[in-house]
N, C-alpha and C positions, 0 to 999 in steps of 0.2 A: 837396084832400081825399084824391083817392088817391094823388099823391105823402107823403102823412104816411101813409096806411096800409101804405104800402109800405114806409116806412123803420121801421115799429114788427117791421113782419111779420119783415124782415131782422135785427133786433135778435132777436126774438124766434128766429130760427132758428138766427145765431151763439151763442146761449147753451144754446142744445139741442147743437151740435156741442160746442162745451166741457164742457158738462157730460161729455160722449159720451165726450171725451180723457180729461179728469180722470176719469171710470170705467172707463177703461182702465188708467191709471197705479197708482192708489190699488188696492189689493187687500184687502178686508174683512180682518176680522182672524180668522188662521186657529184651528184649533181641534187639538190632539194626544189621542193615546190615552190619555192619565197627566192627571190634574187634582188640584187641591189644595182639592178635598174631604175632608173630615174621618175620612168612610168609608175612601177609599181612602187619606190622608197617612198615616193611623195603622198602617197594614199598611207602609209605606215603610223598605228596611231600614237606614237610619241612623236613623229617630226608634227604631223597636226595639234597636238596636245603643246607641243612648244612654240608653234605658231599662233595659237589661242593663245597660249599665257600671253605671248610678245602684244597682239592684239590689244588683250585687255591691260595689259600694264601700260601699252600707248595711250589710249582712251581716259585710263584713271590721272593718269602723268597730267593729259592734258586738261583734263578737268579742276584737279589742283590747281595747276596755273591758273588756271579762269578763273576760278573762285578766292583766289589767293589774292589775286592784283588785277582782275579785267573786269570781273561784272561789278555794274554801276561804276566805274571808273571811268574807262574807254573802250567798251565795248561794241559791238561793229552796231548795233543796235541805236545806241546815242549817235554815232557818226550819220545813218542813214534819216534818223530823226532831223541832225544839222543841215543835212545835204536839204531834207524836202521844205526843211523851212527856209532857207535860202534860197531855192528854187520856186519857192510857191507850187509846187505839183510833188505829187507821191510817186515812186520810185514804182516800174513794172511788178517788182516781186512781192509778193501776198507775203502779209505777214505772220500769217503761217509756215509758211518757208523759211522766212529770215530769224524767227524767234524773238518780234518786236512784241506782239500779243501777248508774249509772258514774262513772267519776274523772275528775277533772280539766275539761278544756272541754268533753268527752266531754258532761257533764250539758246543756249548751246546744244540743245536736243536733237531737233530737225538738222540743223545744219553738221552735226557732227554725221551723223547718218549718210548725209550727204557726200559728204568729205570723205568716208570711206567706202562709197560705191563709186566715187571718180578714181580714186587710188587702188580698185580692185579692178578697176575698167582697164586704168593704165597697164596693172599687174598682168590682166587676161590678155595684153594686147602686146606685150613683151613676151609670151612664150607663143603668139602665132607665127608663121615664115615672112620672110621679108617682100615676098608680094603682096601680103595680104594686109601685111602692116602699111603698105603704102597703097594699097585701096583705100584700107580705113582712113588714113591719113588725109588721104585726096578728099574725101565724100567728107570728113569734117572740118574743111577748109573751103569747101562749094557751099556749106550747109552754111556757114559764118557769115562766106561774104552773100550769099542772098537772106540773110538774116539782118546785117546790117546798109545792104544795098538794095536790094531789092525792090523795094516797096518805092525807094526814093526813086530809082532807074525808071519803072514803070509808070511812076507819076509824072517825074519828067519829060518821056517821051510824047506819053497822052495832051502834053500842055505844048511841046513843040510839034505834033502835031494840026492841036485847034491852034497856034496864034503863031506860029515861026518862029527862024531863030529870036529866042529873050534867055533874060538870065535866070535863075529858078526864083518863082513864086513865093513869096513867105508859105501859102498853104503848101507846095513842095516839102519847102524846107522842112516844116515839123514834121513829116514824114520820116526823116533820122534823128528824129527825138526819143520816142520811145526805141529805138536800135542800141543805142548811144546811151540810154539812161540804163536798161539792162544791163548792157557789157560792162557798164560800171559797178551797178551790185554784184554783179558773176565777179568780179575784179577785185573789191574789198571784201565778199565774201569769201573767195579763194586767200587772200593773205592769213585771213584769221586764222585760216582753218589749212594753214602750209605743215605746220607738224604731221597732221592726222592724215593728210593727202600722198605727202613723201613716205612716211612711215608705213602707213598702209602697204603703197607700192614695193618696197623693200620688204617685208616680212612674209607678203603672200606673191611678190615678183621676182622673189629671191636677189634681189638687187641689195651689194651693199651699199650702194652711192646713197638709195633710198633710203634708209635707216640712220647714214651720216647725215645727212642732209637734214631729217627731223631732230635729231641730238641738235644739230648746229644751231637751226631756227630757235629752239627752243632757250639753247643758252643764249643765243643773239639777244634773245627778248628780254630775259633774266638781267644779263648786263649792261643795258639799254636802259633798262626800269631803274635800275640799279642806279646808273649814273644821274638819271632826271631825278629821281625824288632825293639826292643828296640835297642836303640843306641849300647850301648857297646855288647852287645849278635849277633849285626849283623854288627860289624865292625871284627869280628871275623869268620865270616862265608865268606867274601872275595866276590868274583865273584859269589856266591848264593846268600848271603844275598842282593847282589844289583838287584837281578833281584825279592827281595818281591816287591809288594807294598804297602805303606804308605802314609801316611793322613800327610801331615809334618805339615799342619798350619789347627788346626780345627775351629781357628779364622777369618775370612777374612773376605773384605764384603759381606755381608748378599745379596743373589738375591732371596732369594724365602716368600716371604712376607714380604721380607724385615725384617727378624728376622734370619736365619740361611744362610748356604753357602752348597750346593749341598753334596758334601761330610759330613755335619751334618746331613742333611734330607734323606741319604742314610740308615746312622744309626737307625736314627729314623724311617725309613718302616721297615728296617729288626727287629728289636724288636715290634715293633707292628704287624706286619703279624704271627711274630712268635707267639703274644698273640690271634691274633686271629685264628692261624691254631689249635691251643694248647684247647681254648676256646671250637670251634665248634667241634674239633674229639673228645673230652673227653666227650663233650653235649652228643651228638649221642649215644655213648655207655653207660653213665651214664642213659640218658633215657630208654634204649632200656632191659638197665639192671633192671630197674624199673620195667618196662612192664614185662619180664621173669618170676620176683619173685610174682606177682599179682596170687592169688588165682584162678582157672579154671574161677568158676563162675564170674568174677568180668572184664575177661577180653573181654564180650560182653556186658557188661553194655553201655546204652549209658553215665552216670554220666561220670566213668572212662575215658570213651571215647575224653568227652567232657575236661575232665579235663586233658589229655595228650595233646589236641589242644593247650590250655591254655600254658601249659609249654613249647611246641616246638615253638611257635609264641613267647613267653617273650625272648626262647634264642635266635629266631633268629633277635627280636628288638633287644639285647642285647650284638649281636655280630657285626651288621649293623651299630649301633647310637652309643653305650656310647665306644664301640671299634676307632669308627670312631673321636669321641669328642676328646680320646685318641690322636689320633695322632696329633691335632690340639693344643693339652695344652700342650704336651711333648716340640711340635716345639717354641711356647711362652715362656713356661719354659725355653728351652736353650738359647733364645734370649731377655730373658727378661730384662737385662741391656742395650741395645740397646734401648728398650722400656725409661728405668729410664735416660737415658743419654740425648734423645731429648726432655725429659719432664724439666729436668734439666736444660739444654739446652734455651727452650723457656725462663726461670724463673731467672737463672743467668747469662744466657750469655755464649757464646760459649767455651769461654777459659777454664773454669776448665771443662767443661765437654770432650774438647780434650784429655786434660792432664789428666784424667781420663780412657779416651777410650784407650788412647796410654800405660797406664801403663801395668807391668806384667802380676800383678793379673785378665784381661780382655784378654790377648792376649797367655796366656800357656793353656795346655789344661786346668788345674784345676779351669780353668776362666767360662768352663760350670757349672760344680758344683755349683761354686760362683752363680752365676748367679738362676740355679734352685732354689738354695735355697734361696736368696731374692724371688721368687716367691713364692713358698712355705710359706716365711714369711709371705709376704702381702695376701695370702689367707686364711691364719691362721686368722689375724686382723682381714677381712672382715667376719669373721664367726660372732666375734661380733657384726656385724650389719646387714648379710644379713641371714636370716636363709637356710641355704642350704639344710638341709632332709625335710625341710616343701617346701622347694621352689618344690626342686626333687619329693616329695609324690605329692604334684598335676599336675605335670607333667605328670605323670605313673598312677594317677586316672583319669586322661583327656582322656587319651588312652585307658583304659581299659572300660571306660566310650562308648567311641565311637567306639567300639568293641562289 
């Protein structure tokens, strides 16, 4: 009997010393001054650095557009011009506000401004609590309708006061004129400006809906424009369809590296800005949504820490460099028979590569197509001989190397 109590005792004292070692060896998990709390991630200056770029890539995206196909077309500008001359009276909003006062893209200034302090108002008003969002809410639905009633209610009353029940006064009545003509311009100046509003919201609201929603508008409008200035759809539209603008010749000679024509490379920023506004606001929320779901403990980990730097720094090489190579291969892509023409050129001589240049297939628009896809072809080929993911992998190991 005390021989077995001895040996339980001894068992039971070698596993207190082991323990004792292995609590020596193992070292709790430490904890750093930086964590990937939401509080602090969202002050971190790459998720801001990536919400600036998304910012300003929104901004530029939509300026293109407007200068591509809306100023002096149908710009909200000319619409509110139509409105006051049909109206006979001018519209509440100064035109300094609306951007009637100036020419050209000039007109889009104020109102862009504009557009993204209601889309930041929105964004500040999506991370308050659900009480407060519905005070705000209440107070700018009380503020609307005595904006637009008000004035009429009170006049009203004043006039069934002095002369008894009657029905309202024409002097009443105008009283919801200028209510009425405001909420109109609020109304077609909020459509113009629906990209920069939504997008705004989504990049600094961390909303992806917001971000779709801008892509979506923006291509709505694109394919919209698209379908009216087709030939026959806008020989039917008359004296509208002549004031779209249109691209007539997406051929012409090349001024800008001597591969494309102003009007191709216009295309091509707005499709690339758009990948890159699309790229960084998704970044941002996809990371940030990362960080959310991370276990308490793991989110003052310096590892994690360290390994969220990791991933904000790759997107924002990633949005800077292979975004930016983008827009350089797109513009080669389009002009890449240009390219085949002078090489051709030097090799037979000028005449068939004229008679080449000058044909349909080169000068309609579906002569870009053509064209990418000889690109495309020859980069296909060169796979067999240039290894491009081995080229690329030491590329992005050279980097992370000297990092």
């Amino acid at each position: 009997m005390d021989a077995g109590y001895g040996f339980v005792t001894g068992i039971v004292a070698s596993q207190r010393l082991l323990g004792d070692n292995m609590a020596g060896e193992v070292s709790p998990q430490s904890e750093g001054s930086r964590s990937l709390h939401l509080r602090q991630l969202r002050r971190q200056w790459q998720i801001v650095t990536l919400q600036v770029v998304a910012t300003l890539s929104l901004v530029w995206m939509y300026m293109e557009v407007v200068s591509t196909y809306v100023v002096g077309s149908i710009d909200h500008t000319q619409l509110f011009a139509t409105i006051e001359s049909g109206l006979g009276i001018e519209l509440p909003l100064a035109d300094w506000l609306t951007g009637s006062s100036q020419d050209g893209l000039a007109r889009f200034y104020v109102p862009i401004g504009l557009g993204m302090g209601l889309g930041g108002a929105m964004a500040f008003l999506a991370f308050q609590t659900p009480k407060m969002q519905q005070r705000i809410k209440l107070g700018f639905i009380i503020c609307m309708i005595l904006l637009l009633a008000g004035k009429f209610v009170v006049t009203y009353l004043w006039q069934l006061l002095g002369e008894g029940w009657s029905a309202p006064t024409e002097d009443v009545l105008q009283a919801l004129e200028w209510p009425l003509l405001f909420m109109l311009s609020l109304i077609i100046l909020s459509f113009y400006l629906l990209p920069i509003i939504t997008g705004t919201k989504g990049i600094w609201g961390l909303s992806r809906r917001g971000v779709a929603w801008a892509i979506g508008f923006t291509l709505l409008f694109l394919g919209i424009h698209a379908i009216l200035t087709f030939p026959l759809i806008r020989a039917q539209l008359g004296d509208y369809g002549s004031q779209l603008n249109t691209l007539e010749v997406l051929v012409s000679d090349p001024d800008i590296f001597g591969l494309v024509n102003a009007e191709q490379f216009s295309l091509i920023l707005i499709a690339c800005l758009m990948m890159i506004f699309q790229e960084s606001a998704f970044g941002v929320i996809r990371q940030l949504e990362y960080a959310y779901r991370l276990p308490e403990s793991c989110k003052r980990d310096p590892e994690y820490v360290s390994q969220m730097d990791n991933l904000l720094n790759g997107l924002i090489r990633h949005t800077g460099i292979f975004l930016s190579l983008t827009v350089v291969v797109t513009t080669i892509a389009l002009g890449f028979h240009s390219v085949l023409l002078e090489w051709v050129s030097g090799i037979t001589g000028s005449q068939w590569a004229s008679q080449v240049g000058e044909s349909i297939e080169l000068t309609l628009t579906y002569g870009l197509v053509i064209s990418a896809l000889l690109f495309l072809g020859v980069m296909a080929l060169l796979r067999f001989v240039v290894p491009w993911q081995r080229f690329w992998g030491l590329i992005e190991s050279t980097i992370i190397t000297r990092e």
